[in-house]
C-alpha positions as CSV (number, residue, x, y, z in Angstrom):
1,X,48.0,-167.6,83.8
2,X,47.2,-171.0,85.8
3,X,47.1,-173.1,82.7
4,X,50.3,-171.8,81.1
5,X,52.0,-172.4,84.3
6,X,50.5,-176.2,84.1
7,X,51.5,-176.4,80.3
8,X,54.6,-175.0,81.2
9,X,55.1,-178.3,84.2
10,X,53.8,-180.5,81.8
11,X,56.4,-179.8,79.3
12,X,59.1,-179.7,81.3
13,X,57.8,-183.3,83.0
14,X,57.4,-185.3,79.4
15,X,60.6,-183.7,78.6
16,X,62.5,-184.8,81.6
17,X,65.7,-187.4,80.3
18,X,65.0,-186.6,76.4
19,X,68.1,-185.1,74.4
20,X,67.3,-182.5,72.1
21,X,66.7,-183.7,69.0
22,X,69.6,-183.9,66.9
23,X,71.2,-185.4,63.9
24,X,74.0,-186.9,64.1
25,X,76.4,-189.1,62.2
26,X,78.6,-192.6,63.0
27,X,81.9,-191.7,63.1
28,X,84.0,-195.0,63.1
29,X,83.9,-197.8,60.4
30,X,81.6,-200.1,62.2
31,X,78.8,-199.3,64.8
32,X,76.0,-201.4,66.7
33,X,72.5,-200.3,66.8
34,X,71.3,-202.0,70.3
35,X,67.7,-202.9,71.9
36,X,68.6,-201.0,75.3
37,X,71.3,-198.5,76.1
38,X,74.2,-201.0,77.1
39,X,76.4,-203.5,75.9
40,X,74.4,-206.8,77.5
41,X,71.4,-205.5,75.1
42,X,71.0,-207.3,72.0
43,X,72.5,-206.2,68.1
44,X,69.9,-205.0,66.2
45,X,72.0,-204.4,63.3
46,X,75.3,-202.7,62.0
47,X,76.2,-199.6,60.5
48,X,78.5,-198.2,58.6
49,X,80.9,-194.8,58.8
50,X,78.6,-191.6,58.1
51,X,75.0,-193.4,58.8
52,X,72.8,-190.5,59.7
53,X,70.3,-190.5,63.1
54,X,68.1,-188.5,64.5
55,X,68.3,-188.9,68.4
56,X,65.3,-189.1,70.8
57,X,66.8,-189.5,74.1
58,X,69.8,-190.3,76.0
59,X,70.5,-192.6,79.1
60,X,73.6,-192.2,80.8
61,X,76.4,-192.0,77.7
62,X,73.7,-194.0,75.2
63,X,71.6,-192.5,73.0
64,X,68.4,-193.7,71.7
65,X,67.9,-192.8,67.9
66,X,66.2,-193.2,64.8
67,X,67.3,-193.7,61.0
68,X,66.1,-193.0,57.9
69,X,63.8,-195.8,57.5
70,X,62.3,-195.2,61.4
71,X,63.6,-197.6,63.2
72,X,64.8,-197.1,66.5
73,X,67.7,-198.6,68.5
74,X,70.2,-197.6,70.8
75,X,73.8,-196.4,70.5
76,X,76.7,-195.1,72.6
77,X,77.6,-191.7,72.6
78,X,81.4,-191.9,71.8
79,X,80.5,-193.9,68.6
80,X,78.3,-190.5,67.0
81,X,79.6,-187.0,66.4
82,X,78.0,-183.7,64.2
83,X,79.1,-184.7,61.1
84,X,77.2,-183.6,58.1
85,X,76.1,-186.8,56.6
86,X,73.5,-188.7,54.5
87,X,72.2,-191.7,53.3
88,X,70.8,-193.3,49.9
89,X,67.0,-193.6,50.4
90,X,66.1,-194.5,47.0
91,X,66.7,-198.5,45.4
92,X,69.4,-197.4,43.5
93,X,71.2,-193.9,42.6
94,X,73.5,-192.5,40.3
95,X,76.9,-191.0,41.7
96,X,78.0,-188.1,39.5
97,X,81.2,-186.2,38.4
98,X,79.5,-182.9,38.8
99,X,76.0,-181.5,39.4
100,X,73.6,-182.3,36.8
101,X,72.0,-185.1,35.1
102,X,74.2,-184.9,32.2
103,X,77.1,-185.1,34.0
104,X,79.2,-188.7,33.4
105,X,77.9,-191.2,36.1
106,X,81.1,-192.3,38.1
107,X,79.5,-195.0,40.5
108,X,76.2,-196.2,41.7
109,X,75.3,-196.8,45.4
110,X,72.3,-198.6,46.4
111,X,69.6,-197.7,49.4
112,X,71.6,-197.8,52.8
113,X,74.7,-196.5,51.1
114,X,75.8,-193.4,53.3
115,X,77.9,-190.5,52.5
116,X,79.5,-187.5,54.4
117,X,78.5,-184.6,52.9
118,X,81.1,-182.2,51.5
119,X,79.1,-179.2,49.7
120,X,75.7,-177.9,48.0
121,X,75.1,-176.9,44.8
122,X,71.4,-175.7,44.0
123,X,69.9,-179.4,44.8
124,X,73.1,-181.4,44.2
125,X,75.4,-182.1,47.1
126,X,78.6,-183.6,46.7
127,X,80.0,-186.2,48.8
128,X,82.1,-188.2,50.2
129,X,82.0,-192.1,50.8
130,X,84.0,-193.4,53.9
131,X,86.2,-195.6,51.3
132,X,87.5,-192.1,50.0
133,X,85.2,-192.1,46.4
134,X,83.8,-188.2,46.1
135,X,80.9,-187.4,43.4
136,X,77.0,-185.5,43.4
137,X,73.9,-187.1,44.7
138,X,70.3,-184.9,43.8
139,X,69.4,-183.9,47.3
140,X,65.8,-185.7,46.2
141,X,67.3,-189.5,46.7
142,X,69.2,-189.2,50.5
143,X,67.8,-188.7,53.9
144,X,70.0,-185.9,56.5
145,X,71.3,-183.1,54.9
């Protein structure tokens, strides 16, 4: 009983100030990805409307996160929300007019590219880029779901 007690403490000490892991998606055109939770802390890079995370932890109104590619940064709060979203993983992808491979390709979008995600069919999802073009990705090339 003593040491599920003590695994109990010890989980609830390495846990203290993480936010339950969730994924998340940028909900505004532009975002910064920061080195600290703040605004003095440097730009690691930008993203884009719809870029998935995971998030690690939060400080305060920042989270800290992680992509699709595992890096890690820091972003505020008010600049994520639970969108269903995902991004192109592979080099280059084929953007279709309906689920299948022998549907007509309507646009490509390379790795980096992300999407919000409008419905499922078998291992197709259909999607939505921020600039308003909708077609099928094979669940196999994105990261998020």
């Amino acid at each position: 009983m003593k040491k599920i007690v003590l695994f109990v403490i010890l989980c609830v000490i390495l846990c203290a100030g993480q936010a339950a892991a969730k994924r998340l998606a940028v909900s505004v055109g532009k975002a910064n990805m920061r080195s600290g939770p703040g605004t003095k802390h440097e730009i690691l890079w930008s993203v884009g409307k719809y870029y998935p995370v995971d998030t690690l932890k939060q400080s305060g109104s920042w989270y800290k996160i992680r992509d699709f590619e595992g890096d890690e940064a820091w972003i505020h709060e008010s600049l994520l929300k639970k969108i269903p979203a995902v991004i192109v993983k592979a080099p280059l992808v084929n953007v279709r007019e309906k689920p299948g491979t022998d549907s007509r390709i309507l646009f490509q979008a390379e790795k980096g590219v992300s999407f919000k995600r409008l419905g499922k069919k078998g291992n197709w999802f259909k999607v939505q880029h921020a600039d308003g073009d909708v077609g099928w990705i094979h669940k196999s090339l994105v990261w998020g779901y």
